[in-house]
MARKE-292706 format. One record per residue (C-alpha): x, y, z. Coordinates in nm, 3 decimals, decimal comma. Each point is the difference from the previous one (the first is absolute). Layout:
<tordos>
- X Y Z
...
</tordos>
This chain:
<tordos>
- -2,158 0,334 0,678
- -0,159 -0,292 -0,070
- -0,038 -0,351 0,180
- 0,235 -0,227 -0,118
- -0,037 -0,090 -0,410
- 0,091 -0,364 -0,164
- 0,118 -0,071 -0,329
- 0,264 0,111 -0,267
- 0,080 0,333 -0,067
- 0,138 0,061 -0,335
- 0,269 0,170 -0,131
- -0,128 0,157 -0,335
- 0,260 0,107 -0,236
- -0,197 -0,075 -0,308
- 0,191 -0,286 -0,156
- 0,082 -0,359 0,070
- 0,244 0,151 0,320
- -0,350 0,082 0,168
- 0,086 -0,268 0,326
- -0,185 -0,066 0,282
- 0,061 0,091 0,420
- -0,132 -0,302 0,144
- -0,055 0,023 0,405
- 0,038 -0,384 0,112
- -0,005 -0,167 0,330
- 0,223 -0,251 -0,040
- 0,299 0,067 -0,228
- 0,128 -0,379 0,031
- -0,282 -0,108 -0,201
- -0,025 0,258 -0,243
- 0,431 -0,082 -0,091
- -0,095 -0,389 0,037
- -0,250 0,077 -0,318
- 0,275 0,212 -0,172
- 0,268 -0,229 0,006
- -0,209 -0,298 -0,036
- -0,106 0,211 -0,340
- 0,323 0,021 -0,099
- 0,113 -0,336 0,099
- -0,237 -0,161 -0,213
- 0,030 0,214 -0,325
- 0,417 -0,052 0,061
- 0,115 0,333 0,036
- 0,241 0,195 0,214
- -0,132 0,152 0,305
- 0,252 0,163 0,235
- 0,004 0,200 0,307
- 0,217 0,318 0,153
- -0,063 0,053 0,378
- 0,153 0,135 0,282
- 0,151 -0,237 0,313
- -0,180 0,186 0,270
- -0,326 -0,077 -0,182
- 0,142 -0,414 -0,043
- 0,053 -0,032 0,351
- -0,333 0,166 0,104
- -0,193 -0,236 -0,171
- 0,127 -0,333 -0,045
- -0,283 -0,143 -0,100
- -0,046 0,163 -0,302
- 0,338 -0,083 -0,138
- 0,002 -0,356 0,130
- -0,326 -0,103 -0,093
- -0,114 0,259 -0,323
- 0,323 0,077 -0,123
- 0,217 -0,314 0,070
- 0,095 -0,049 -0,377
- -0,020 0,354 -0,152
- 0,337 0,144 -0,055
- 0,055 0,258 0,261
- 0,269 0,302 0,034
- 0,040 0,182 0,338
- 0,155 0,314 0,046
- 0,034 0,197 0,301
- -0,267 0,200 0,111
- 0,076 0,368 -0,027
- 0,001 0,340 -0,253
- 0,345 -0,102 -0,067
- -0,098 -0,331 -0,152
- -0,128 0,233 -0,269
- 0,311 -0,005 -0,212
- 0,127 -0,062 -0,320
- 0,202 -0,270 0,122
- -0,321 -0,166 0,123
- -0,141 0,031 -0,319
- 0,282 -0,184 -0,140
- -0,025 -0,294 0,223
- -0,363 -0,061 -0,040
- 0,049 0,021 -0,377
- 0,275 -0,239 0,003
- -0,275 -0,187 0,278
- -0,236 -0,016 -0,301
- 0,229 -0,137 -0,272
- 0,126 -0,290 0,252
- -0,355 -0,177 0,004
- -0,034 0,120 -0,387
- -0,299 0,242 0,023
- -0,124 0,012 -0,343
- -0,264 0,284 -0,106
- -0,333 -0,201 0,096
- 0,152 -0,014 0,391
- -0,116 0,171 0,223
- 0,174 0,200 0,350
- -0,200 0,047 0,317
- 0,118 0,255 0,239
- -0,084 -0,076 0,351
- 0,123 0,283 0,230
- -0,019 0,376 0,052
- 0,068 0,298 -0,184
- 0,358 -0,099 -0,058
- -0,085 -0,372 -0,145
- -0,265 0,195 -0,215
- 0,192 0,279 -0,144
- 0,311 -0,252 -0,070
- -0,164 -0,283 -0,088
- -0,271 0,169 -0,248
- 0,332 0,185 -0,191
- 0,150 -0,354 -0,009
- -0,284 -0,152 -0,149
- -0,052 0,300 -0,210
- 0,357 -0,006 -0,165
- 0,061 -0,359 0,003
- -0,049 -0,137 -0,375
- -0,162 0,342 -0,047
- -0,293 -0,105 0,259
- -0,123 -0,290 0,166
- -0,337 -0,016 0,199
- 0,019 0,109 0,356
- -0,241 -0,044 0,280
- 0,010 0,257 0,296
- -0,059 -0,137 0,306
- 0,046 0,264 0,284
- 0,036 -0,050 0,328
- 0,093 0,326 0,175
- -0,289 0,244 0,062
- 0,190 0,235 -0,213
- 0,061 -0,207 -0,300
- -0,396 -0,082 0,002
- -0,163 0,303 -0,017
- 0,322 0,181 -0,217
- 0,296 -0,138 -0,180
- -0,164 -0,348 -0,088
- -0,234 0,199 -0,232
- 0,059 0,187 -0,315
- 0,280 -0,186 -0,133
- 0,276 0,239 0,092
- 0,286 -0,203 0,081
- 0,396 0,062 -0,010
- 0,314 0,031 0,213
- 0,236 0,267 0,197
- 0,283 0,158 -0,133
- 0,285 0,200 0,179
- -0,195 0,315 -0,172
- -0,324 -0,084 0,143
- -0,266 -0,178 0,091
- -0,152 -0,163 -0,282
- 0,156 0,107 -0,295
- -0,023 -0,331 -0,169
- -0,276 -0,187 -0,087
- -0,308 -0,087 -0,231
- -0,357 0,042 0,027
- -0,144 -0,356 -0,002
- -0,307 -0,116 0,106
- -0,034 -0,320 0,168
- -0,263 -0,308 -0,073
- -0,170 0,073 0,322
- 0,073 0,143 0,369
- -0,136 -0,255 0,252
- -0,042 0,185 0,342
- -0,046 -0,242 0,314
- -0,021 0,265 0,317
- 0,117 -0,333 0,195
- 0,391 0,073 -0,085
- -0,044 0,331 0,223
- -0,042 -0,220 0,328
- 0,383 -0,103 -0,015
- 0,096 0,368 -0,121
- 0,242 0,190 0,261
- -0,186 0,318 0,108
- 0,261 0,198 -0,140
- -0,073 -0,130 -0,356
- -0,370 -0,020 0,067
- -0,016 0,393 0,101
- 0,238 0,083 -0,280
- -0,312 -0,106 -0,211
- -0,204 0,239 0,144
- 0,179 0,269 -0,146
- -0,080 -0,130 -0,291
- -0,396 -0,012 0,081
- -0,015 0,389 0,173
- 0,150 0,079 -0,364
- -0,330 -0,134 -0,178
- -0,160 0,217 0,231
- 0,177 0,315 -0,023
- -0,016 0,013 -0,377
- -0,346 -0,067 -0,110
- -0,181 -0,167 0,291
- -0,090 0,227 0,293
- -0,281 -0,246 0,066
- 0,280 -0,246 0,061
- 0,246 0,218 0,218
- -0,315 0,103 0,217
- -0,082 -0,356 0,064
- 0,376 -0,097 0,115
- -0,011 0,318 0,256
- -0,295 -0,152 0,137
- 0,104 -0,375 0,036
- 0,193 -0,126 0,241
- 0,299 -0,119 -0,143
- 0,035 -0,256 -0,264
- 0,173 -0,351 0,055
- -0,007 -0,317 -0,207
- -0,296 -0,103 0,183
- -0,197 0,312 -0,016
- -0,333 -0,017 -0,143
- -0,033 0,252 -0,212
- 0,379 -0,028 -0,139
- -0,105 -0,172 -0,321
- -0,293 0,179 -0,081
- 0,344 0,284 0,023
- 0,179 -0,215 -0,239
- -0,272 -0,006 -0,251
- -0,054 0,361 -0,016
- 0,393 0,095 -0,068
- 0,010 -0,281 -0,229
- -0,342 0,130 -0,188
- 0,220 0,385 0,023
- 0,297 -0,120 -0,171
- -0,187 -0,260 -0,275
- -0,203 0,315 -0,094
- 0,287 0,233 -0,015
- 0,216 -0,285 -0,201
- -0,310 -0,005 -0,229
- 0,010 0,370 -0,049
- 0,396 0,021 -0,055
- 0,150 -0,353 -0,064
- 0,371 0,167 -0,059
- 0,001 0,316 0,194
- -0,057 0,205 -0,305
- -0,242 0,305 0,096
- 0,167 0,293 0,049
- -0,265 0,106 0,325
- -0,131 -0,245 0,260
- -0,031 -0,367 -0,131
- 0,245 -0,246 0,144
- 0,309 0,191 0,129
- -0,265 0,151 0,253
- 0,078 -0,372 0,168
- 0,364 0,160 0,047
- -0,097 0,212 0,308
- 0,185 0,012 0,214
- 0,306 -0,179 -0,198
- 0,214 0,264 -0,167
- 0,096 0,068 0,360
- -0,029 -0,376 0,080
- 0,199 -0,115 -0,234
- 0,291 0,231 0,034
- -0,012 -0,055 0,384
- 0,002 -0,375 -0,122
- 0,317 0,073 -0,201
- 0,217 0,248 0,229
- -0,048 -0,195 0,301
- 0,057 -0,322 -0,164
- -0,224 -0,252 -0,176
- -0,103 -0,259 0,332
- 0,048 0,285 0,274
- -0,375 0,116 -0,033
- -0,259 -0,269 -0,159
- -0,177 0,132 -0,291
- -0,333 0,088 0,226
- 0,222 0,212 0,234
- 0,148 0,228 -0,241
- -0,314 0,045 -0,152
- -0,185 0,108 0,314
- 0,298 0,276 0,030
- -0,053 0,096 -0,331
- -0,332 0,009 0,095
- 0,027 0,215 0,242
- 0,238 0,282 -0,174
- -0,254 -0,005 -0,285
- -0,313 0,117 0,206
- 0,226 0,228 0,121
- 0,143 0,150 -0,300
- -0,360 0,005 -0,083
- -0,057 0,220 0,345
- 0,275 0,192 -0,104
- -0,128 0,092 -0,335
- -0,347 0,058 0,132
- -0,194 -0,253 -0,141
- -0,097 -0,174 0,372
- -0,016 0,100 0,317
- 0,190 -0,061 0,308
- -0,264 -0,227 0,136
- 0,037 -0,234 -0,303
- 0,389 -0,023 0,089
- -0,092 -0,106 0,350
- -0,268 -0,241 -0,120
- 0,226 -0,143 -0,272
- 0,286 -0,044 0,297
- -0,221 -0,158 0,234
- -0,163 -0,282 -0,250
- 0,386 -0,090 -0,069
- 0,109 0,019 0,380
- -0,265 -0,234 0,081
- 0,162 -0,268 -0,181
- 0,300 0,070 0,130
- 0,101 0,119 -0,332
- 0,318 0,293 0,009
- -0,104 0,305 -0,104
- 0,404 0,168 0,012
- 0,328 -0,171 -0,046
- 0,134 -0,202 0,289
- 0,336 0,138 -0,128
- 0,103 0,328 -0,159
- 0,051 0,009 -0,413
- 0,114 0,272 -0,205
- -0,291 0,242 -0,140
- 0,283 -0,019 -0,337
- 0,032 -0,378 0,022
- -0,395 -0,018 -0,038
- -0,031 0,276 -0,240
- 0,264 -0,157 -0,199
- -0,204 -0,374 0,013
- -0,341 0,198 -0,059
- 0,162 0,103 -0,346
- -0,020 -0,406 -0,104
- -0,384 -0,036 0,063
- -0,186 -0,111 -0,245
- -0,214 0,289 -0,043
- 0,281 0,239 -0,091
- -0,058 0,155 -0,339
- 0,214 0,236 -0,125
- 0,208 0,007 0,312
- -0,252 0,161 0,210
- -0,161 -0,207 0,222
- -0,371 -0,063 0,008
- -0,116 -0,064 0,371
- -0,364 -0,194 0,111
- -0,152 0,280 0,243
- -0,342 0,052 0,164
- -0,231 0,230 -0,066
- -0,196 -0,135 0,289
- -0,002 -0,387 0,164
- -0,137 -0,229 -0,247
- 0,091 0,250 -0,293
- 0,333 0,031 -0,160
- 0,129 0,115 -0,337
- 0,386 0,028 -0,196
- 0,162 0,301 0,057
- 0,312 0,180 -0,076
- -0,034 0,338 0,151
- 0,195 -0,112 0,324
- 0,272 0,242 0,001
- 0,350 -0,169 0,188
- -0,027 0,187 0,303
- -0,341 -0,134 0,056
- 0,156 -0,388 -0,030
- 0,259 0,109 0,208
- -0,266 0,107 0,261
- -0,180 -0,342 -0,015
- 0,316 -0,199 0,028
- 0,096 0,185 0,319
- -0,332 -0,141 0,139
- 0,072 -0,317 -0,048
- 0,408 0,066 0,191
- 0,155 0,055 -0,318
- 0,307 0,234 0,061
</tordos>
């Protein structure tokens, strides 16, 4: 990899949606400019955060944000709802957001996914800037325009592709992340490796472990966010029926139903998806397709970042099985799984026969 690289990188889906990711140093200035944009021309501007994020930096809301309309919500999966939706709706009406307006989301993956279906469904879609500020919601869910909400069937059932104006990443926010959070992220990042980028998974085995203050970490940040722009570009709407975007599910159809069974909030989003992580190369081991050694490799890259790997508590192999049958990638009721072929290679198949999910969920303690 590279030294570190300035400048935009562009999200091209050939039309006026292509937007911009915009790496800034200093975030307060860049949202001075915005609103002070909006301001001037006299139209709505509005922003959705979480309170964790408001009382980590004060600053920002006091002396940035002091006059933008602002709705909190918890922080948390389970802020995800429907209900949610609702109130930030009705939070949009109150200070009459007409269809010029525009929404910024200032948060993590929650804010992003919630706030970009808001602004998405709101008068049929209002302009929406991302603004991430978790490690996982810069190099993943900020991009793309996939946003939506959880239902009691599953993990994001509802939503809308929408893309937003831009995605302004500041790697700044990271120094008042929890570790927890920050590490969650990194599942996220060994992902981009594991699926297309062995270069990139070779490099994190041989750093010492990322922080907010690590060196190389945004030259790490620009290369998943280049992975996912280019896949975006390749599939805006998931619509290939091999590869393309629903390769960036690995790891979630077990993710997302450990997500679900155990309770939307008991594992953060990262977490689950370093478990599913972890069945998948094994199912993959089990099939075949890599080795043992690539299990142990894959486990150690996730331990490192003290990332679980198996369920603190036991779940039901049925419960799981039963949740896996809501992914998104079901079609025709069978459903089609992201495996490896080797690290930094995957592909969609269905030829994993039950017993062989079975096998993978008892790695990971299912019972």
């Amino acid at each position: 990899m590279s030294a570190a690289q300035t400048g935009d990188l562009i999200v091209d889906i050939g039309s006026d949606r292509t937007y911009p990711i915009r790496f800034v140093r200093n975030t307060n200035v860049v949202l001075t400019e915005i609103v002070k944009r909006h301001t001037e021309s006299k139209t709505a501007i509005a922003l959705v955060t979480d309170l964790n994020l408001q009382l980590a930096h004060p600053s920002l809301f006091e002396e940035v944000l002091e006059n933008v309309p602002t709705f909190v919500i918890s922080p948390g999966e389970p802020s995800k709802s429907l209900h949610r939706l609702g109130e930030i709706w009705d939070f949009l009406a109150s200070i009459r957001m007409d269809r010029k307006g525009t929404v910024i989301a200032l948060g993590g993956g929650v804010i992003g996914d919630l706030t970009g279906f808001a602004a998405a469904s709101f008068l049929r879609g209002v302009a929406c800037y991302q603004v991430p500020t978790t490690l996982l919601s810069m190099v993943d869910s900020s991009i793309g325009g996939k946003t939506g909400i959880n239902i009691s069937a599953g993990k994001n059932l509802v939503g809308a592709f929408y893309h937003p104006r831009e995605v302004l990443i500041d790697t700044s926010f990271l120094e008042t992340l929890p570790q927890v959070e920050f590490s969650a992220g990194m599942a996220e990042v060994v992902k981009y490796g594991l699926l297309g980028d062995l270069e990139l998974f070779e490099r994190l085995e041989s750093l010492d472990c990322l922080h907010p203050r690590h060196p190389e970490l945004s030259t790490v940040i620009r290369r998943c966010c280049e992975i996912k722009a280019r896949v975006v570009k390749e599939d805006e709407r998931e619509n290939l029926a091999e590869g393309g975007r629903a390769l960036l599910n690995l790891g979630h159809t077990y993710g997302h139903a450990v997500e679900q069974v155990a309770g939307y909030g008991v594992y953060l989003h990262g977490e689950a998806v370093a478990i599913g992580m972890a069945a998948a190369v094994e199912m993959s081991r089990l099939k075949g397709w890599v080795s043992g050694e690539d299990v142990d490799r894959v486990i150690r890259i996730l331990k490192r970042y003290d990332l679980p790997v198996s369920l603190r508590a036991p779940l039901a192999s049925i419960d799981l099985l039963d949740a896996m049958q809501q992914d998104k990638k079901v079609r025709q009721g069978i459903i089609r799984f992201v495996a490896m072929r080797g690290l930094g290679d995957t592909f969609i198949t269905r030829d994993i026969q039950e017993e062989t999910v079975r096998e993978s969920l008892a790695f990971i303690g299912a019972r």
